[in-house]
C-alpha positions in Angstrom: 54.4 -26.0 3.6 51.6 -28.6 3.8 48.7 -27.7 6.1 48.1 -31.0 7.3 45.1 -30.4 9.9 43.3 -28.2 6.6 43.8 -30.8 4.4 42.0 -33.2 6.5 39.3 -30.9 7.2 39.1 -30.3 3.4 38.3 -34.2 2.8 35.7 -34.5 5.4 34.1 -31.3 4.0 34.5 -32.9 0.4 32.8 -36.3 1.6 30.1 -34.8 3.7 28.9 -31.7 0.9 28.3 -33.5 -3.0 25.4 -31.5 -3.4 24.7 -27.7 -3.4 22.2 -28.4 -0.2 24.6 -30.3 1.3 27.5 -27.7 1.0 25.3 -24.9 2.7 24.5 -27.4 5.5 28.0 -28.0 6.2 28.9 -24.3 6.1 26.0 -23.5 8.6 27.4 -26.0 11.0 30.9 -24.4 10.9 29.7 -20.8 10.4 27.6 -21.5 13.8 30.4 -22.7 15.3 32.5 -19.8 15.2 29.8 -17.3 16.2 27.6 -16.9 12.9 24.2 -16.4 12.8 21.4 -16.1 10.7 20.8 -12.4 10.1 17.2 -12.6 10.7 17.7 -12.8 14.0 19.7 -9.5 14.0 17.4 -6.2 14.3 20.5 -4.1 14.1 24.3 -4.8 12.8 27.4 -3.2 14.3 31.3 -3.1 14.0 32.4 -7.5 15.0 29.2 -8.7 14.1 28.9 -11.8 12.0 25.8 -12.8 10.2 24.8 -15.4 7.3 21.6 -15.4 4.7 20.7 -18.3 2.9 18.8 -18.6 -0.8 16.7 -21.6 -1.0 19.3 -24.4 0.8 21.9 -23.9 -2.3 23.1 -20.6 -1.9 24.8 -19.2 1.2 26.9 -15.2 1.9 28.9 -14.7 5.4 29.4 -11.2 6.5 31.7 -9.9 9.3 30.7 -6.1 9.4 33.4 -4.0 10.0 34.4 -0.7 12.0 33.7 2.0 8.8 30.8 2.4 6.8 29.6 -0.6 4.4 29.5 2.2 1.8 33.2 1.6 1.7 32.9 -1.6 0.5 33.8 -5.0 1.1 36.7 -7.8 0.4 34.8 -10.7 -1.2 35.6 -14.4 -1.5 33.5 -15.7 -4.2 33.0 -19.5 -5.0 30.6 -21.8 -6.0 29.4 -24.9 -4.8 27.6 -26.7 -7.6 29.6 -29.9 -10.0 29.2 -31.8 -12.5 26.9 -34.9 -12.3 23.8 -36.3 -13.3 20.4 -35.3 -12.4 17.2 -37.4 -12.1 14.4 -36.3 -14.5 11.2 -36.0 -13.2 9.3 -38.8 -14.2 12.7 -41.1 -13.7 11.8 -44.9 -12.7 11.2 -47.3 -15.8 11.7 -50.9 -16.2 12.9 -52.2 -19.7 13.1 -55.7 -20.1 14.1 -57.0 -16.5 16.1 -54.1 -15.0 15.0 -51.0 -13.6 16.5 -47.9 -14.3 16.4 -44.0 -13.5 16.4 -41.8 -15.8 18.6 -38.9 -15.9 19.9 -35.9 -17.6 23.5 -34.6 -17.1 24.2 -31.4 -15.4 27.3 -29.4 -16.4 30.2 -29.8 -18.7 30.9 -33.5 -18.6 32.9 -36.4 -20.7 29.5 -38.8 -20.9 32.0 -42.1 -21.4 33.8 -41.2 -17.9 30.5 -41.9 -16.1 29.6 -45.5 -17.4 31.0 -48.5 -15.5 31.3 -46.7 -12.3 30.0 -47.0 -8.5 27.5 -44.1 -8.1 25.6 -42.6 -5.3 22.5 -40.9 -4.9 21.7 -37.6 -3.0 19.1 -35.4 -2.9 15.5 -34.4 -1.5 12.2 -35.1 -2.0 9.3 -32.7 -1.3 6.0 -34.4 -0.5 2.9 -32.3 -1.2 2.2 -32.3 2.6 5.0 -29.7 3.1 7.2 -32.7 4.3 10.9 -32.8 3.0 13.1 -36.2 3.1 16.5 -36.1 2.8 17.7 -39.0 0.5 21.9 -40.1 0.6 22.4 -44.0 -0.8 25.6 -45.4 -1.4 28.2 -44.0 0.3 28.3 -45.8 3.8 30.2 -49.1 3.5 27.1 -51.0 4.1 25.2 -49.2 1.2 24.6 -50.7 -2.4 25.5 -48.5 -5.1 24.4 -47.7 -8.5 25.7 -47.6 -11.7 25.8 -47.2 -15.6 26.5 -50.2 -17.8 28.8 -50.5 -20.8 29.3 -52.4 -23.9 32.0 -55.4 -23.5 34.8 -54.3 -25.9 34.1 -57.4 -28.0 30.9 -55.9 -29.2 32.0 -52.5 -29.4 33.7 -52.2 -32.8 30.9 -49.5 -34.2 31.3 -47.5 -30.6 34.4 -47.1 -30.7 34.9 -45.9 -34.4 32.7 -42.9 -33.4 33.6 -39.5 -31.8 34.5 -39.6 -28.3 31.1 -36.8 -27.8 29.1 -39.7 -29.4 30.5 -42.5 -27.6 27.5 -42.5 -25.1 24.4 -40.6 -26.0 22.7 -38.6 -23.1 19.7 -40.2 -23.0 21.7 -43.5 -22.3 23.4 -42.2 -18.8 20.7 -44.1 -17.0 21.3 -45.7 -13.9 20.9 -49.4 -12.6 18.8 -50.0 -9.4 17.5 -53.3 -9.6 16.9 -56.6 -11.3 13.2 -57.9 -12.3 13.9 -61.3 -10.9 12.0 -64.5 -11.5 8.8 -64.6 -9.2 6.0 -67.3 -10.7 6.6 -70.5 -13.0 4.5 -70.8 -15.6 0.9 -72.5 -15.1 0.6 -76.2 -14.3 4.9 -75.9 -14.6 6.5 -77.9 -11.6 9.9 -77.1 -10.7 12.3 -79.3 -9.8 13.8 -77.5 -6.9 16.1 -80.2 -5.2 19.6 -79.3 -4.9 22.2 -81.2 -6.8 18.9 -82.1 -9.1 20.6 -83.6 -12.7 17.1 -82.2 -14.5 16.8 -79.3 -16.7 15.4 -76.5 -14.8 13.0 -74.2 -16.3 13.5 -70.1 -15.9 10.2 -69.1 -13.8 7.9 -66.1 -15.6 8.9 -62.5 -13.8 5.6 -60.6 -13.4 5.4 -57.4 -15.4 7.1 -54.5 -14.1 7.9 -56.1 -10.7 11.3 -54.7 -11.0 10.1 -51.4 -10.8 7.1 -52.8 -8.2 10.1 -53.9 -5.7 12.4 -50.7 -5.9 8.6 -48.6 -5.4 8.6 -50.4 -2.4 11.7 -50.6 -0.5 11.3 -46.3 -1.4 8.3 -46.7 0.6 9.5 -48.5 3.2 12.7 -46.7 4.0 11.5 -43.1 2.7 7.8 -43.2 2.8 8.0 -41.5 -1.0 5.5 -42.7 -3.5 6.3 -42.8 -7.5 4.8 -39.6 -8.3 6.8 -37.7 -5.3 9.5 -37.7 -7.7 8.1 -34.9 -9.6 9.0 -32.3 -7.0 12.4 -33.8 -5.8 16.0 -33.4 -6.3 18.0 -35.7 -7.1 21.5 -36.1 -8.0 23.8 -38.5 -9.1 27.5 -38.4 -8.2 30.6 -41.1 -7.9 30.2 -42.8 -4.8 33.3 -43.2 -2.3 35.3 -41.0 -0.1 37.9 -38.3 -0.9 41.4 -39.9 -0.7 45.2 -39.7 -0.5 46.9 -39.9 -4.0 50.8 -40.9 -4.3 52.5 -42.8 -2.3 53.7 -39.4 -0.9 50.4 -38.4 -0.2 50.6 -34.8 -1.4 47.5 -34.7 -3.6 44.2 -35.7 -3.8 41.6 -37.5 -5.6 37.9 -36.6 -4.9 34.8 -35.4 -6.7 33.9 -31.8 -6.8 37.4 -30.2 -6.1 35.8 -27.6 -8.6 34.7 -25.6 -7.3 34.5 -26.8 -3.3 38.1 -26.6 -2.9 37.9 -23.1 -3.3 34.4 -22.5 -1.3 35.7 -24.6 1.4 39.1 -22.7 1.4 37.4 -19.0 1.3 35.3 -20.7 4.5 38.1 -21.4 5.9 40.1 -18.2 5.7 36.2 -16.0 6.4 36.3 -17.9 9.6 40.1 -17.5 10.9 39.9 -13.5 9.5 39.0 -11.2 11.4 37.2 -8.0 9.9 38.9 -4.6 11.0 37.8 -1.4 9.1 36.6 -3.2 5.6 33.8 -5.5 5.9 34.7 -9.1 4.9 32.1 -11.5 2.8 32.4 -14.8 1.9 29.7 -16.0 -0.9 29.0 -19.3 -2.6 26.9 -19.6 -5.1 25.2 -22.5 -6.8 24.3 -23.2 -11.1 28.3 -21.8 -12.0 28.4 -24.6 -14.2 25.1 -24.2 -16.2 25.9 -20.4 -16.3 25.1 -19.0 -12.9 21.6 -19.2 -14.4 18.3 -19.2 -11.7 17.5 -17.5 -8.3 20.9 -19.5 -6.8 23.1 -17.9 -9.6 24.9 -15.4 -9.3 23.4 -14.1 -12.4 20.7 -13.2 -10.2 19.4 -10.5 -8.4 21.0 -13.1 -5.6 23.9 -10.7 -4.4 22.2 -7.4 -4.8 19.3 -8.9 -2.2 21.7 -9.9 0.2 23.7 -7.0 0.7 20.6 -4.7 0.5 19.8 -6.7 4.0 22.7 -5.6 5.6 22.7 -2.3 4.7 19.2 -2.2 6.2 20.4 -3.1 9.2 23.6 -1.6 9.4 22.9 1.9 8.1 20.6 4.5 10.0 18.7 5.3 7.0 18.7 2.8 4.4 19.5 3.4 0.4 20.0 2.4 -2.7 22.4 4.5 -3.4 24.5 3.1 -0.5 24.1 -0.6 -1.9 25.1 0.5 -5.1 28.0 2.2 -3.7 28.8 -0.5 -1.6 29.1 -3.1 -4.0 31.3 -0.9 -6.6 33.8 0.0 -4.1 34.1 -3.3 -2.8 37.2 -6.1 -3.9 36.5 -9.4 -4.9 38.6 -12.9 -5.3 36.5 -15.3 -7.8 37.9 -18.0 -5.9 37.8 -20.9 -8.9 39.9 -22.9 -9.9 42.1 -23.2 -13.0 43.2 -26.2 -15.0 46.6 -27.6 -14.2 49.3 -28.2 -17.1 49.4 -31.7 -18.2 52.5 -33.1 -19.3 51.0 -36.0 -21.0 49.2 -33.4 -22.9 51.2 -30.8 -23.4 50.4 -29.5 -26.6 46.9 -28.1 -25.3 49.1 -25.4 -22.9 51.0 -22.7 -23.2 53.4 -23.7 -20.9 54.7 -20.7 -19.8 51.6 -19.4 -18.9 49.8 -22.5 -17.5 49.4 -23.2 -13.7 51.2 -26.2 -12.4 50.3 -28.5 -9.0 52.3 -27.6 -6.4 52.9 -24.2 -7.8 50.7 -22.3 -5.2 47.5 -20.3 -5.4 46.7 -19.6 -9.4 45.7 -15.9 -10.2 43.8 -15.8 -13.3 43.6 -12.3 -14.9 41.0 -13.1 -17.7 39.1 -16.7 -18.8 36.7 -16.9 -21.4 36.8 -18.6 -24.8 39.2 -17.7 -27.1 39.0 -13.8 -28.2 38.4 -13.5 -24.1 34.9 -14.1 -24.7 32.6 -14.2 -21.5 35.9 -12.8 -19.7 36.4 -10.9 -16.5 39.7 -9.0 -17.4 41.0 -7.4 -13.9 43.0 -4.3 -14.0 46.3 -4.1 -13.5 46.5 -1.6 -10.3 44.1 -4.4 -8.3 46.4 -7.2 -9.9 49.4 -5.3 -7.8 47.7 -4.5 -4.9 47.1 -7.8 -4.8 50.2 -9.5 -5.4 51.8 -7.0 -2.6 49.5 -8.4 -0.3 50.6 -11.9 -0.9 54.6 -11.3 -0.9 53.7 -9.3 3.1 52.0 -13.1 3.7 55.1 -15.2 1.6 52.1 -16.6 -0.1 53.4 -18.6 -3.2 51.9 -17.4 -6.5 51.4 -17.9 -9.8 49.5 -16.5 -13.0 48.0 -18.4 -15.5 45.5 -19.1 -18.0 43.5 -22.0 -19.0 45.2 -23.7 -22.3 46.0 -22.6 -25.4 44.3 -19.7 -26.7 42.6 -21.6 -29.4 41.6 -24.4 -27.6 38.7 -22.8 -25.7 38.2 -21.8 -22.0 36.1 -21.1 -19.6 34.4 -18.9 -17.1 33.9 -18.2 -13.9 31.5 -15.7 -11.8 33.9 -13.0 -12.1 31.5 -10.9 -14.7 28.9 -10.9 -12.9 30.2 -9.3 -10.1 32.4 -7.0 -12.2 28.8 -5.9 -13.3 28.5 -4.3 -10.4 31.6 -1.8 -11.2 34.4 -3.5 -8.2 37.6 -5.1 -8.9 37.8 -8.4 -9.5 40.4 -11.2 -10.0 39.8 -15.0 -10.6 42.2 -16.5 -8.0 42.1 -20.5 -6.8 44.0 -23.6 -7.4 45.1 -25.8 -10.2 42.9 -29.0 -10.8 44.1 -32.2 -12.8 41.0 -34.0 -14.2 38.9 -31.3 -14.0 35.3 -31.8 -14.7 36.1 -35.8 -14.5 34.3 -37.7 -12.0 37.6 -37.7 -10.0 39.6 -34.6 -9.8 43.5 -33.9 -8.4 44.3 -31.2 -6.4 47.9 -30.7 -4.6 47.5 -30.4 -1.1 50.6 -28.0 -1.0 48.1 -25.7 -3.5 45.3 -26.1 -1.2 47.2 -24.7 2.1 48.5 -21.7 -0.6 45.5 -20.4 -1.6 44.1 -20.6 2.3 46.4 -18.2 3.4 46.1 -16.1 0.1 42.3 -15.6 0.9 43.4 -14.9 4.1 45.9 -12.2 3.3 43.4 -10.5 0.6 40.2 -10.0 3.2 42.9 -8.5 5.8 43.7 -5.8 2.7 
């Protein structure tokens, strides 16, 4: 059955957290709400109590400590919270001709040709060297422009599209449109005939050099209070500009960016939030760089996780060890809540069919990804597959197992092996996307109040 009011709460979540930054912020604000708080401010932590630690605004792990020891381990929701899109490079702003651009460099696994020719948005920060940080977000109120990247009309496109689909649009040409270098001064000792209705040829006034570029400095000045070179210590993303929405004229799915992977961080929120910890301490972590390898100090590839728990044993054990983080994190249980690509009958023959995950079909337990031979895989044991799956038949949560195509048609990964590294059961468990990785994704709404009360079933085992 539909979860209306979640479903809701997912879209606003969706429209209000496209960046990694943003995501934490909005988790904060609900983590707050229902008694969170930042475990700095905690000398001591004790059976009920719920704390959060942050990494750098992109990273973010709740715990609710509960009534045995943390050496015991914990149930873990995993997700992350970074997507696809296009990044700004650090010396971005150049005018060619008469339009100014910025430049950019794609983040993630994307189809280059699905991002021309479409309204964009830009979000992001800017760190001034005076310690000051300013928040940018353009194009996604009503009143906003928006941004975009141009294409080539089809009637000039004969060589373009003869070439490979990965070739259609070169990286380097994913720059985005924000402005026009228009006329400003006629030539010298040039009148103008100005009159309206005027039957005289009119001639084109010279644009000053770089005034494109000169104008879009300045409104950044004016609205900001940025300068050019403040660009090489910011942020700044590019993503599809417009709200999450309704798709179908039944309304049971819907069509947003970043449903992977914030359908599942918002989801394992969700479900950290409603749960309350008894004797197993509950965590609920989401991590950023998933799709670039879990690479950096927000990866999970990091020493992230291992830093974060070894603050709350410090403050929930007497005597603090390493022995007892190291013990905590192998006996805990973990759901890599990601999600998993949903069968498409208008391209069936990339699925096995009988092992694919369908929308509607429920939460999608994945027992290995990879590539191919189960290459960069996470392959769960069987004993924590049942244990799991008895949990969700106690809940009547609907199920189903999957993998990601065909066997020789790729894969992917997850964050799953890098927290098996640390020696605790894990299994990749989320919903089924359509369009994944596009700049619009479909979820089923049906899926998405499935795998809420799976999560929610799994911390309460």
């Amino acid at each position: 059955m539909i979860n209306v009011t979640l479903c809701e709460e997912y879209k606003r979540f969706l429209d209000n957290a496209k960046t990694e930054r943003e995501a934490v912020s909005e988790i904060i604000k609900a983590a707050e709400a229902a008694g969170y708080k930042n475990i700095e401010k905690a000398k001591k932590l004790k059976k009920g109590d719920k704390v959060y630690i942050t990494k750098m605004n992109k990273a973010i792990a709740l715990f609710n400590i509960g009534s045995e020891s943390v050496e015991k381990g914990m149930n873990i929701l995993g997700a992350h919270i970074d997507s696809p899109r296009l990044d700004a490079k650090q010396n971005p702003l150049y005018e060619k001709e008469n339009i100014t651009y910025l430049n950019t460099h794609y983040y993630g696994g994307i189809k280059k040709y699905q991002w021309t020719a479409l309204p964009l948005a830009i979000h992001g920060v800017v760190c001034k060297t005076d310690g000051t940080t300013v928040n940018i977000k353009i194009g996604e109120d009503p009143s906003d422009p928006v941004f975009c990247i141009s294409d080539i009309l089809p009637h000039l496109a004969q060589e373009q599209m003869s070439g490979k689909a990965a070739d259609i649009i070169k990286g380097e040409d994913l720059d985005v449109i924000l402005g026009l270098n228009v006329p400003v001064k006629a030539e010298k000792n040039e009148k103008i005939d100005k009159t309206e209705n005027s039957d005289k040829p009119q001639k084109l006034e010279k644009s000053e050099k770089q005034a494109g570029k000169k104008i879009i400095l300045k409104l950044l000045k004016e609205k900001y209070g940025i300068e050019e070179s403040d660009f090489q210590s910011a942020e700044i993303e590019i993503v599809p500009a417009g709200m999450a929405r309704d798709l179908g004229l039944d309304r049971s799915l819907i069509l947003a960016y970043g449903q992977d992977d914030r359908s599942c961080a918002f989801t394992s929120l969700k479900a950290m939030l409603d749960v309350k910890a008894s004797k197993r301490t509950t965590c609920c972590i989401c991590v950023d760089k998933e799709e670039i390898g879990s690479v950096g100090a927000t990866g999970m590839a990091s020493f992230l996780f291992d830093n974060m728990v070894s603050e709350v044993v410090a403050k929930a054990e007497k005597n603090y060890s390493e022995l007892t983080v190291k013990r905590m994190l192998a006996n805990s249980n973990m759901l890599s809540s990601d999600v998993n690509s949903a069968y498409d009958p208008i391209n069936a023959g990339l699925y096995d069919k009988d092992n694919s995950s369908s929308l509607g079909g429920g939460a999608v337990f994945n027992k290995y990804t990879g590539s191919r031979g189960k290459s960069g895989a996470s392959d769960a044991n069987p004993e924590f597959i049942a244990k799991v799956r008895g949990a969700m038949d106690k809940a009547s949560v609907k199920y189903q197992m999957a993998e990601l195509g065909k066997v020789d048609q790729g894969g992917g990964g997850t964050i799953a092996y890098h927290a098996a590294r640390y020696g605790m059961n894990v299994l990749d468990a989320g919903v089924a996307v359509l369009s994944m990785h596009a700049p619009w994704e479909i979820t089923s709404k049906e899926d998405l109040s499935q795998i809420y009360e799976c999560y929610k079933a799994f911390l309460k085992i």
